[in-house]
C-alpha positions in Angstrom: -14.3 -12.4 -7.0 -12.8 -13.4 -3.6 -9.3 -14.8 -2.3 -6.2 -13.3 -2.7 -6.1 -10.1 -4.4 -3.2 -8.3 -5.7 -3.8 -4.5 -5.9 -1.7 -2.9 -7.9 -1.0 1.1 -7.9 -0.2 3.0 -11.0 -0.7 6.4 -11.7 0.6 8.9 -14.7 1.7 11.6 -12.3 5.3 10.3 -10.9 7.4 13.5 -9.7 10.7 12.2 -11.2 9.8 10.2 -14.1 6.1 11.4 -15.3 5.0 8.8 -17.2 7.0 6.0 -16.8 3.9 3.3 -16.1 3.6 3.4 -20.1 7.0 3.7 -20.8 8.2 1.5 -23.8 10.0 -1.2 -22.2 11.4 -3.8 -24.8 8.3 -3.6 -27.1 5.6 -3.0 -24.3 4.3 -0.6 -21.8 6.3 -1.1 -18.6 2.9 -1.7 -16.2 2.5 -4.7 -18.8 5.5 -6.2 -17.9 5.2 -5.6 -14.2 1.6 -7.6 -15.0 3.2 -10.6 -17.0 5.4 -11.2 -14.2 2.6 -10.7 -11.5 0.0 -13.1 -13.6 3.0 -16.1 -13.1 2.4 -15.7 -9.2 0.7 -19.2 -8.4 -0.9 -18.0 -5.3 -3.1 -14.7 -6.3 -6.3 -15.1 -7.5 -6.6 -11.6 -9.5 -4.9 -8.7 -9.9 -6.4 -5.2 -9.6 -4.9 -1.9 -11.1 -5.7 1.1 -8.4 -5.1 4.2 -10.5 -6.8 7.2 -9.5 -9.5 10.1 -11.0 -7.5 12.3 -12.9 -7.6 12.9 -16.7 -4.1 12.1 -17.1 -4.8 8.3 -15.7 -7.5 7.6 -18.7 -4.4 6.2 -20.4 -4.2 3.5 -17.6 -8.1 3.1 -17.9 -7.7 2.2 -21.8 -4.7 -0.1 -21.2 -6.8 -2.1 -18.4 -9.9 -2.1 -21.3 -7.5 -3.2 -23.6 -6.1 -5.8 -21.7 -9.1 -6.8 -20.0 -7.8 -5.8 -16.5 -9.5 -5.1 -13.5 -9.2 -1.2 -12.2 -10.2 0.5 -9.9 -10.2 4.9 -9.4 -9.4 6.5 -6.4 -7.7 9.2 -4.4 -4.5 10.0 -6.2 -3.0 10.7 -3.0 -4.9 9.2 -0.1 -3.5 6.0 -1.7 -4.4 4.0 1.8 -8.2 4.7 0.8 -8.2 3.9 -2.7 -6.6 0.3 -1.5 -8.9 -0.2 0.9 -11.7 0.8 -1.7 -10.6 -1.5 -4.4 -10.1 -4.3 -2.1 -13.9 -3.4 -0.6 -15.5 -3.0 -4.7 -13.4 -6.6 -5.6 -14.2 -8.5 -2.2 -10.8 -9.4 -1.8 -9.8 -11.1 2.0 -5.9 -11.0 1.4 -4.4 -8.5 -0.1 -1.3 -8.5 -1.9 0.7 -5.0 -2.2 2.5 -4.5 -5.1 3.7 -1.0 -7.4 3.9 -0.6 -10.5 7.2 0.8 -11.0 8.9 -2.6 -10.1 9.0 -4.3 -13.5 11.7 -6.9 -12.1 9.1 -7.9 -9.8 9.4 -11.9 -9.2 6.4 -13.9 -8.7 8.5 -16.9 -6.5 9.2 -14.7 -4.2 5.2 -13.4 -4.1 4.5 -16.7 -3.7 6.6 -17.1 -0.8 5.3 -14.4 0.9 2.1 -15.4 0.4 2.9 -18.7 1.7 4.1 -17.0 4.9 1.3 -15.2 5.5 -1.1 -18.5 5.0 0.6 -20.9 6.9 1.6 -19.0 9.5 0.5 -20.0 13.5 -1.2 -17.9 15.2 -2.6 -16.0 11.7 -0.3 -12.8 11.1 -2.1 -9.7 9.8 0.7 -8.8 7.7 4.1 -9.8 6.3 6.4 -8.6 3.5 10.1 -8.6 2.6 11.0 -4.7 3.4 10.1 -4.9 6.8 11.4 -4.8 9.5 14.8 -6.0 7.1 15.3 -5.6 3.8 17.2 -7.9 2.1 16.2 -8.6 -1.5 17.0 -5.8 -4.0 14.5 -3.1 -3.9 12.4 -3.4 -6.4 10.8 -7.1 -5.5 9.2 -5.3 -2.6 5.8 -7.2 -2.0 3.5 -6.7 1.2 0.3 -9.2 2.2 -2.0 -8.5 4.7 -5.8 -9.4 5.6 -8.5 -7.2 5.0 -8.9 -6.4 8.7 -5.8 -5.1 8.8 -5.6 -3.1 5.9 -9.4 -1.4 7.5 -7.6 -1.1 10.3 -5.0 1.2 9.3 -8.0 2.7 7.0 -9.8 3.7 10.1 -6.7 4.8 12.3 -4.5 6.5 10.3 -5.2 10.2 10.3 -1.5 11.4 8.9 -2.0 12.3 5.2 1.5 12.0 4.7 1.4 8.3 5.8 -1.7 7.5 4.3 -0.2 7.8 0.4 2.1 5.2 1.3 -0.3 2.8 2.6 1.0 1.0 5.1 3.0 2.6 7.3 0.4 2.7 10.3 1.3 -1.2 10.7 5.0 -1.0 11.2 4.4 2.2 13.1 2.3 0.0 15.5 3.6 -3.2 16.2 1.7 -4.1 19.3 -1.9 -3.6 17.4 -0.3 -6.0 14.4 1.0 -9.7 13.8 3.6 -9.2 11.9 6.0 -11.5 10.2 8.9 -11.2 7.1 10.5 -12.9 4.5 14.3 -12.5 4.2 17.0 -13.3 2.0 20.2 -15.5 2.7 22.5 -12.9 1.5 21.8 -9.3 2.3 21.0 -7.8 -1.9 19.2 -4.4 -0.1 21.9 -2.2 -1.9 20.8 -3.1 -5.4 18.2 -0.6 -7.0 15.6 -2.5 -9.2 12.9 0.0 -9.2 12.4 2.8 -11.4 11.7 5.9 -10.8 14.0 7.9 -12.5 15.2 8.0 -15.7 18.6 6.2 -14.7 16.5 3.9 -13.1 14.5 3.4 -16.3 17.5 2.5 -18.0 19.1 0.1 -16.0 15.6 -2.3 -16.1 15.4 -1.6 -20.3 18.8 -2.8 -20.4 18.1 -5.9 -18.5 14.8 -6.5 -20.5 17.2 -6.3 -23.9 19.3 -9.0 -22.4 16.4 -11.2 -22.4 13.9 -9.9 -24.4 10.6 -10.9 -22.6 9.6 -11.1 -19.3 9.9 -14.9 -18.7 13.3 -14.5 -16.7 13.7 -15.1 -13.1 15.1 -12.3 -10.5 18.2 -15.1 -10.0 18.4 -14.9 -13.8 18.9 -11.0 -13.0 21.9 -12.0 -10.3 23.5 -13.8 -12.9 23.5 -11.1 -15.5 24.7 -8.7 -12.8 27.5 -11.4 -11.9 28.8 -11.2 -15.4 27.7 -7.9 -16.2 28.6 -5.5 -13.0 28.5 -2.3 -14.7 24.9 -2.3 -15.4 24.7 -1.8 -11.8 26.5 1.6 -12.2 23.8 3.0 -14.3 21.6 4.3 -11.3 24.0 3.5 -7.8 23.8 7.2 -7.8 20.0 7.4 -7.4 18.7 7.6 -3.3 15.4 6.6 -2.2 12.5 9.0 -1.5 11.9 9.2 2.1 8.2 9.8 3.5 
C-alpha cells in the first residue's frame, strides 16, 4: 500500500465521553460513520484506524476485523509516534489527519485539502483547514502533510504534552515547515460539530435522524441548521479542550 493515507485515531478511553467511538449513532457505531463519510473522499488511497494497546481498545480491533479495516496499535498517548508508526507499517507518502470523534466529517472538503497540498508550487509539507484560521465548523478539521514532515516532528518533538496531539511541532515552527490552508468564505468556526461530550453526542445523533444515513453533505448540515437553529443550542455551552 502506498499513496495517500488517511490515519485515523480512535481510542475507547475519551475523558468526557468514554466510549463514544462505538456509540450507537442512527443504527451504527459512530467510528463507522465517520468511515462511510471518509471512504467517499476521491483522493485517499486507504484509510488506517491508529488505536492503541490497551484492553479496552480490542473493541476497535474487532470492529476493524469485522469491517475489514486496516489498524494499527500504538502508544495511547504518544499519539505523534503511533502516527508516525502506522504511516511507517502502511508505507504511506501523504498523510491525511483525521479523528474519529468528527462523524460530520465531509469528504469535499478532504478532497480539497488534499488538492492543496498536491498542487501546490513550491511542494508544502503541510496544510489543513484549522490552521493558522479556522473557518469551517469544528468538527471537519482535516490536516495533510508528507511523510517527511510528519518524521520530522517525530524526531524533534520532545514535549509529551504536544506529542498526543500530533502536530503541533509544525505550527509551533513555521520557518522549518511549508505551510499552506484551506479557508472558508464565510467564517462557520463557532459551530461545534465534534463530539466529545455527551451534549455533543446529541447534537450529531439528531442530525443523523434528520437524514438517516451518512450520504448527506456538511452544506446539507447548513441548511438543516438554517431551518433548524435550535439544534445548535444543544452543546453552544460546550468549550474546547486546550493542550
Amino acid at each position: 500500500m502506498t499513496g495517500i493515507i488517511a490515519i485515523v485515531q480512535a481510542r475507547m478511553g475519551s475523558t468526557r465521553l468514554p466510549g463514544k467511538v462505538l456509540l450507537d449513532l442512527a443504527g451504527k457505531p459512530m467510528l463507522v460513520r465517520d468511515i462511510e463519510r471518509i471512504r467517499r473522499s476521491k483522493k485517499i488511497d486507504d484509510i488506517v484506524i491508529a488505536t492503541t494497546t490497551k484492553t479496552a481498545d480490542e473493541k476497535i480491533i474487532s470492529l476493524c476485523r469485522d469491517n475489514e479495516w486496516n489498524f494499527f496499535r500504538g502508544s495511547e498517548n504518544d499519539v505523534l509516534d503511533r502516527y508516525y508508526q502506522a504511516a511507517r507499517e502502511y508505507h504511506a507518502k501523504t498523510i491525511v489527519r483525521i479523528t474519529s470523534d468528527c462523524p460530520l466529517i465531509e469528504p469535499k472538503i478532504i478532497d480539497k485539502i488534499i488538492e492543496k497540498f498536491l498542487t501546490s508550487e513550491p511542494d508544502i509539507d503541510y496544510v489543513s483547514n484549522t490552521f493558522p484560521l479556522r473557518t469551517y465548523p469544528r468538527g471537519l478539521d482535516t490536516e495533510v502533510m508528507s511523510f517527511s514532515a510528519l518524521e520530522r516532528c517525530w524526531k524533534e518533538e520532545l514535549n509529551p504534552a504536544y506529542r498526543e496531539h500530533v502536530t503541533p511541532y509544525i505550527y509551533r515552527n513555521p520557518d522549518k515547515f511549508r505551510i499552506s490552508e484551506v479557508n472558508n468564505e464565510q467564517d462557520l468556526s463557532s459551530m461545534r460539530w465534534t463530539v466529545d461530550t455527551p451534549e455533543d453526542f446529541e447534537f450529531v445523533n439528531q442530525v443523523y435522524h434528520r437524514f438517516g444515513e451518512s450520504m448527506f453533505s456538511w452544506t446539507d448540515v447548513l441548511d438543516l441548521l438554517q431551518k433548524h437553529p435550535e439544534l445548535l443550542e444543544i452543546n453552544k455551552e460546550i468549550l474546547q479542550k486546550t493542550i
